[in-house]
N, C-alpha and C positions, 0 to 999 in steps of 0.2 A: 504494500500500500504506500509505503514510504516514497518508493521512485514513482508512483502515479503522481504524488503528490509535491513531491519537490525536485526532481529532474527535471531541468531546462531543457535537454537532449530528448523532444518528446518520438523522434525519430530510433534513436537508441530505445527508448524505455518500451515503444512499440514491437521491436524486435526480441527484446528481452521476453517480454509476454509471450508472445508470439512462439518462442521457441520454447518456453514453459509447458504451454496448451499443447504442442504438437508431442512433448515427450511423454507419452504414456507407462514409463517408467515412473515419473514422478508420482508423489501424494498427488493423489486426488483433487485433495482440497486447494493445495495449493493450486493446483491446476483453475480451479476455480476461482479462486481469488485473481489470480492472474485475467480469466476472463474477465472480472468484474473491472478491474484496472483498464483493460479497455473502455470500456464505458467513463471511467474516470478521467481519464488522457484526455480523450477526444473533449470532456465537460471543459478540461481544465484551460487547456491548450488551443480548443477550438477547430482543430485539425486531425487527421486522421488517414493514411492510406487506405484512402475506398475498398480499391482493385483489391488488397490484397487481406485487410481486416473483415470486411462484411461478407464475403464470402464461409469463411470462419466460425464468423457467429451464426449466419442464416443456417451452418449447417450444424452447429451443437446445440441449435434452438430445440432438434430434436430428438439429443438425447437425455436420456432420463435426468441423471443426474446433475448437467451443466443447463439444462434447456431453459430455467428461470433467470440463473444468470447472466446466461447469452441475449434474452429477451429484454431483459432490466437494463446492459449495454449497450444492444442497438437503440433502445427508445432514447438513451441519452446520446446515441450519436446524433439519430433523428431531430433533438430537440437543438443539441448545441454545435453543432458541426456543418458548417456552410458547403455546396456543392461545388 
């Protein structure tokens, strides 16, 4: 949570997530929290790699256990993140 939140490097902090969620070795949770960060970045910072984040989430939206997560982060890309 800490790098959603005070990383200036929202390009780095993106990829960091990013490789979190894809490792299915990691906890779980964390993995999850990681999704949430997204959500959080994109609030923070206002920006977000479309092409390579929303795909990501539109596709853990439906799995069991990330799928509110995922939903909770797109609706803040939605809300805070310009096209």
């Amino acid at each position: 949570m800490s790098v959603a939140y005070f990383e200036d490097d929202w390009r780095w902090a993106e990829a960091l997530f990013l490789d979190l969620i894809a490792d299915e070795t990691r906890d779980r949770q964390l993995r999850r929290v990681a999704v949430i960060c997204l959500g959080h970045l994109g609030r923070i910072h206002r920006r977000i790699s479309r092409d390579t984040v929303i795909p990501v989430l539109k596709q853990l939206k439906k799995h069991e256990y990330f799928g509110e997560s995922a939903e909770n982060a797109l609706d803040d890309l939605r809300s805070f993140v310009k096209r």
